[in-house]
N, C-alpha and C positions, 0 to 999 in steps of 0.2 A: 504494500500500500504506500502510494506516495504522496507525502500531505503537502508537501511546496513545488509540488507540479505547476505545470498551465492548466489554469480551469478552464472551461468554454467561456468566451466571449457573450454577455450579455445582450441583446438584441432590443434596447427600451422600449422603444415605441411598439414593438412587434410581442414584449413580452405580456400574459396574461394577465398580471394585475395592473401594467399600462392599462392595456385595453378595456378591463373591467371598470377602473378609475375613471376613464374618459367617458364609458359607453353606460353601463349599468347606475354608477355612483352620480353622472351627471356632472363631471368635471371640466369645463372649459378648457381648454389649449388656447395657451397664449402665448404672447412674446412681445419684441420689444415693438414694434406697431399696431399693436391692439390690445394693451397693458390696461393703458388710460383709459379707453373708453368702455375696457370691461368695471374699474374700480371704479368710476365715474356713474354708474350706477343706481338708482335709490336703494337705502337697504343696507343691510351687513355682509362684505362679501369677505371671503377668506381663500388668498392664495397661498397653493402650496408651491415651494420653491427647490426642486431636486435637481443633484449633479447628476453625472454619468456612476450606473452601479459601477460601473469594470476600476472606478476609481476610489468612489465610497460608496461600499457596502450599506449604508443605513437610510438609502434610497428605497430601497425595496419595502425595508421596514415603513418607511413614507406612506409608500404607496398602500397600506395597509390599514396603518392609523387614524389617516385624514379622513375619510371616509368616514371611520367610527367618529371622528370625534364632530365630527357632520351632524350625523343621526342624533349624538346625544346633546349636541348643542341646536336645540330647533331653532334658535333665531339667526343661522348663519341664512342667508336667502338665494346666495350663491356662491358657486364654489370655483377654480378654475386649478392650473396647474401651469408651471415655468419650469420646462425640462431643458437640457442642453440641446441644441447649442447656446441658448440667449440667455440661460437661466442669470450667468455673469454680469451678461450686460446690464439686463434691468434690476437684479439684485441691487447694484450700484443706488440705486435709488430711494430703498429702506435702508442701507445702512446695517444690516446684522454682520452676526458676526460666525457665527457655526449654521452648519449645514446639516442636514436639512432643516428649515424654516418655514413655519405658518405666517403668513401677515396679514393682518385683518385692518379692513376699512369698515366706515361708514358712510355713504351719502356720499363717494368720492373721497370723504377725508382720512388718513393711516391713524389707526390708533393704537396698534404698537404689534409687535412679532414675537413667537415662541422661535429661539432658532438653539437648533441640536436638540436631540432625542430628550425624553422625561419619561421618566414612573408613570403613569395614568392617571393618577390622582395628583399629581404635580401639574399634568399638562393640563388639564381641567381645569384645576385653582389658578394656573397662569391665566389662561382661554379665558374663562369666566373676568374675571379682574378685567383685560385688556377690551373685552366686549361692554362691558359696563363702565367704561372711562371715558374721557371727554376727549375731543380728537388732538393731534398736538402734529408737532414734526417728528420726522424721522429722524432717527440718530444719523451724525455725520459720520463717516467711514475713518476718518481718527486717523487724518491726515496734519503732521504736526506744522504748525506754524511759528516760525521764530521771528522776533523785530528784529530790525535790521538796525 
C-alpha cells in the first residue's frame, strides 16, 4: 500500500457534490462578472468561496457543509458559489483570510465571512451572529502601509 503516491486528479466542476451543490442545493455559479449583481440582490445571500481540491482538501468538505448550513439557516434566501479559476480574484474583495469561506450579505451590503472550516456548532454561532449584524465593510487584505 502506498500512502504518498499520486492520487487521481480531482475533476471540480464534473465532481458529484459540485454538481449536486449547483443542481439539487440551488447554488448559483458565479464569478468575477456576475458577483455584484448576484449580492446586489434583496435579501440574505450567502456565498460560498472554494479553491481547487487537488490543492486544498477542505473544498470538498465545503461542498458538503454549505448546503447544511442553508437548510438550517432559513433566512439565507440565496445561495451561490466562487470556484477557481476566479475564486482569487473576487475573494480580493471580502478580504478573508483562510479558505474555504462563507460570506454573507444583505440587500447588496457584506456583513461579515466565516473563513476556514468550524465545529458545527461554532459555524452556527458564527453564521447566526454575522446574519443578525448590521452591514459594515469588508476587512482590508492587511496590506501594510508605512509614512514616508
Amino acid at each position: 500500500m502506498e500512502l504518498h503516491g499520486n492520487s487521481p486528479k480531482i475533476d471540480l466542476l464534473n465532481h458529484p457534490l459540485y454538481k449536486k451543490l449547483t443542481g439539487e442545493h440551488g447554488f448559483e455559479v458565479c464569478d468575477k462578472d456576475n458577483i455584484q449583481q448576484f449580492v446586489d440582490q434583496p435579501g440574505l445571500s450567502m456565498v460560498l468561496f472554494i479553491e481547487d481540491p487537488n490543492r486544498m482538501k477542505e473544498t470538498m468538505d465545503a461542498l458538503v457543509i454549505a448546503p447544511e448550513l442553508a437548510k438550517v439557516c432559513k433566512l439565507i434566501q440565496r445561495k451561490a458559489v466562487v470556484g477557481p479559476p476566479n475564486a482569487r480574484k473576487v475573494a480580493i474583495l471580502y478580504g478573508f483570510k483562510r479558505w474555504p469561506a462563507l460570506v454573507f450579505f444583505r440587500d447588496g451590503k457584506y456583513l461579515g465571512a466565516v473563513d476556514g472550516l468550524r465545529i458545527w456548532a461554532e459555524l452556527i454561532q458564527e453564521t447566526d451572529r454575522i446574519i443578525n449584524s448590521e452591514p459594515t465593510y469588508p476587512p482590508s487584505i492587511g496590506i501594510p502601509v508605512r509614512a514616508v
